[in-house]
N, C-alpha and C positions, 0 to 999 in steps of 0.2 A: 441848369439841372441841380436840382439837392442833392445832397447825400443820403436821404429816402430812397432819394429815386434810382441813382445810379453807385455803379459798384466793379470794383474790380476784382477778380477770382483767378485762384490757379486753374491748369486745362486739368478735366476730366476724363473718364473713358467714353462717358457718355456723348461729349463733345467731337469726336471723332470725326464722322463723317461730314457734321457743320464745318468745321473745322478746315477739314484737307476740301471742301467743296469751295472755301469764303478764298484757302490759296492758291487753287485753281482760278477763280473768280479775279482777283484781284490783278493775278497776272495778264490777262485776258483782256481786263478793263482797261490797258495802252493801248488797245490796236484798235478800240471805238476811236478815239481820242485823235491816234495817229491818221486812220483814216479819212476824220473830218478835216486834222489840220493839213493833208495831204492835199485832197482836194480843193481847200480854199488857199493854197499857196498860191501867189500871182503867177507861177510860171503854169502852173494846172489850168490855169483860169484861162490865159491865156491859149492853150493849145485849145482847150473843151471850144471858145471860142469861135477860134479859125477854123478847127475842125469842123463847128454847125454851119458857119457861114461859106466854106468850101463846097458841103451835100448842099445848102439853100441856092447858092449860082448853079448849081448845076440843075438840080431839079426847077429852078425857077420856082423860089416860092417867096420868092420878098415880096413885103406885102401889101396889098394892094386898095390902097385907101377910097377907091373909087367904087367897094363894094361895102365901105362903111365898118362899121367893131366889126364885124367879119371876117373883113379882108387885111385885117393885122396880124391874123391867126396862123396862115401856112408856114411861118418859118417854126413856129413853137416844137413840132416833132421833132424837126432836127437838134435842135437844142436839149429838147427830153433822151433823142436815143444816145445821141454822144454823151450825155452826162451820165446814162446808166453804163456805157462804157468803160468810162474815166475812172469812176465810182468802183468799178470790178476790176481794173488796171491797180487802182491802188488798194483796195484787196489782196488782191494777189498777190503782190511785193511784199507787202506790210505783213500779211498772216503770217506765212512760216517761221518768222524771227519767235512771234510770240507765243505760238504752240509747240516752239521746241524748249524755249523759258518756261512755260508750264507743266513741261511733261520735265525739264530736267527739276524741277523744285519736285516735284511729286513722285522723285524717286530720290532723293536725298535718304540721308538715314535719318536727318530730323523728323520727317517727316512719315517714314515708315514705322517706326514705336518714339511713339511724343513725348509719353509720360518717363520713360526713360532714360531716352536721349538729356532730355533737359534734369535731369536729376544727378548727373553723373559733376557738375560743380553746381558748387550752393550761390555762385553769381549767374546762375543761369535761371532763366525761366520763361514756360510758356503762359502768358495772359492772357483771362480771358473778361472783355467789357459790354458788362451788361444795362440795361436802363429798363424798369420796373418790369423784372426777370425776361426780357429781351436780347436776343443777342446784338450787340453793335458794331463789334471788332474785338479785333484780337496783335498781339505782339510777341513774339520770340527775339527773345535775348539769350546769346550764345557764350558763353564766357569758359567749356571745355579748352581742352589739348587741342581739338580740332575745330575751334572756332573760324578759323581761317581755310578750312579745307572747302571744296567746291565740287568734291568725288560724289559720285550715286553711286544706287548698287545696282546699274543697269551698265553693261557696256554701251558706249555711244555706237550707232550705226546697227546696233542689235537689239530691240526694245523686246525683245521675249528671253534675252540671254541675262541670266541674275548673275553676279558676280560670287566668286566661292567662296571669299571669307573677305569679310571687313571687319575691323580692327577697332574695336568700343574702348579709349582710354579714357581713365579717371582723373581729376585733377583741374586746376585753372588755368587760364591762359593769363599773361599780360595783357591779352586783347580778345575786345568781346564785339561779337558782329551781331546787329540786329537783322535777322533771319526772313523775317515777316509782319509786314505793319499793313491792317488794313481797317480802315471803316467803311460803317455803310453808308453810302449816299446821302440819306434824307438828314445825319445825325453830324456832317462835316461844319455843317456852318454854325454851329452851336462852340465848335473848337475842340470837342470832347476829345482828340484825337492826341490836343497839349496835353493831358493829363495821363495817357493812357503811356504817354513818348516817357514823361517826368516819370513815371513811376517804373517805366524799365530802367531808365538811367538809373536812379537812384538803389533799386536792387542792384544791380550793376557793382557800384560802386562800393557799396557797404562793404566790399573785400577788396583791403590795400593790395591785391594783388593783380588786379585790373589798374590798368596807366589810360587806357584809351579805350573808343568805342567807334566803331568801323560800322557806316553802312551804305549801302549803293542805290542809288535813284535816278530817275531822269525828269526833266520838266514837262513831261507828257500828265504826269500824276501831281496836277499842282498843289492841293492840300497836303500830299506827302511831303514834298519838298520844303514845299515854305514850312510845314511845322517843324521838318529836320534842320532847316537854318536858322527856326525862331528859340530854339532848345539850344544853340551856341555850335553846331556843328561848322566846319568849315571844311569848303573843296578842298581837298587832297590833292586829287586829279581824275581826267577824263579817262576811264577804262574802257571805250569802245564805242562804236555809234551803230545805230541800227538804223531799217527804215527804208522809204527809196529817197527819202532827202535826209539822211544819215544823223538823226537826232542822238544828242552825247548820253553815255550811259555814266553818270559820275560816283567817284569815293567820296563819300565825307568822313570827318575823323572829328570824336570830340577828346580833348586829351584832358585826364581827371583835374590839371591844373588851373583847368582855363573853363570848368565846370564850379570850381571852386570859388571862383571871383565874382561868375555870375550869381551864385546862389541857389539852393535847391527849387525856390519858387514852389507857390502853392498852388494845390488842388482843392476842383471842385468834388473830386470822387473820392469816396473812404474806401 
């Protein structure tokens, strides 16, 4: 990508609904991911297995070569119904983890007034990356009083109950948490995603009052991750596993010192 082509922008008002659509969206896109990798687990594979070859002895449907490619055919149902089973088994497990991570980002206060929120420290900011006026992704870097906070303004257990007063303070933190990182699909294998990471770092940082940079992933979103490891960040620690085969939810932390050794590295986007 040139620097014609591509560009990176502060969020707009106009942006809005793209916007809280693409962090719905991104959150959402683990449980394709987790559901595939559920199913092709060997111990998955294994049950879908026994399971078809259990209904096939019983119904008698091994197959019977004495009626030629035809008669290889009768076990195939079995095999089709249990794997649509299996398929809905690990649905079911796997969805509510991640329709309650996107109903809880989508009542954050970041994300209920954007242009606000992120204006309240000058090391904070919401990005927005574009490629020949296209949206591709976007990034929030958190660097307030409450970069570290995790509150909505919905009580949990009550999604129609708002909360009565939350509390907007002004000012930087020592620590700034990246909020939301997401691109689109088609634009991942180009890397555009390093450039988009470098440039929140780097606002970040421009105020000595920021020491480190905090943010959470799992290796369900491979391009996220490897670009959070290839940017200098390091595991922190494991904050939690989700899942029905309990995939780790991890901290990484980049600390300004060790941003410093590596060097700010360049961009392909102005």
């Amino acid at each position: 990508m040139t620097e014609a082509d591509a560009r990176i922008r502060l969020y707009e008002a106009s942006d809005d609904k793209l916007v809280k659509f693409s962090i719905g969206k991104a959150s959402m896109e683990g449980l394709a991911v987790a559901n595939r990798s559920s199913f092709f687990h060997p111990f998955t594979l294994s049950a879908w297995v026994a399971l078809s070859c259990i209904m096939i002895q019983y119904l008698d449907w091994w197959p019977k070569p004495e009626y030629g490619f035809l008669g290889y055919l009768p076990p195939l149902p079995a095999f089709g119904c249990w794997g649509a089973v299996v398929l809905y088994l690990m649905d079911w497990f796997n969805r509510p983890y991640f329709e309650d991570a996107s109903l809880d980002l989508l009542r954050r206060p970041d994300v209920a007034d954007i242009a606000n929120y992120y204006r309240r420290s000058p090391s904070s900011g919401f990005f927005i990356l574009e490629y020949s006026g296209k949206f591709v992704g976007l990034i929030a870097i958190d660097a307030s009083k409450d970069s570290e906070s995790q509150d909505t303004l919905m009580d949990k257990g009550k999604p129609s109950s708002l909360k009565s007063k939350h509390t907007i303070s002004q000012g930087t933190s020592s620590v700034a948490t990246i909020r939301h990182f997401y691109i689109e699909e088609p634009y991942r294998r180009a890397g555009i995603q390093k450039d988009l990471l470098a440039h929140a770092i780097q606002h970040a940082f421009k105020a000595d009052a920021v020491k480190e940079i905090k943010v959470t992933t799992t290796s369900l979103i491979l391009y996220a991750q490897k670009c959070i490891r290839d940017a200098g960040f390091a595991l922190e620690k494991p904050i939690g596993k989700f899942g029905v085969y309990g995939w780790n939810f991890d901290l990484f932390v980049l600390q300004r010192a060790q941003r410093g050794k590596q060097g700010a590295g360049t961009s392909i986007v102005s």
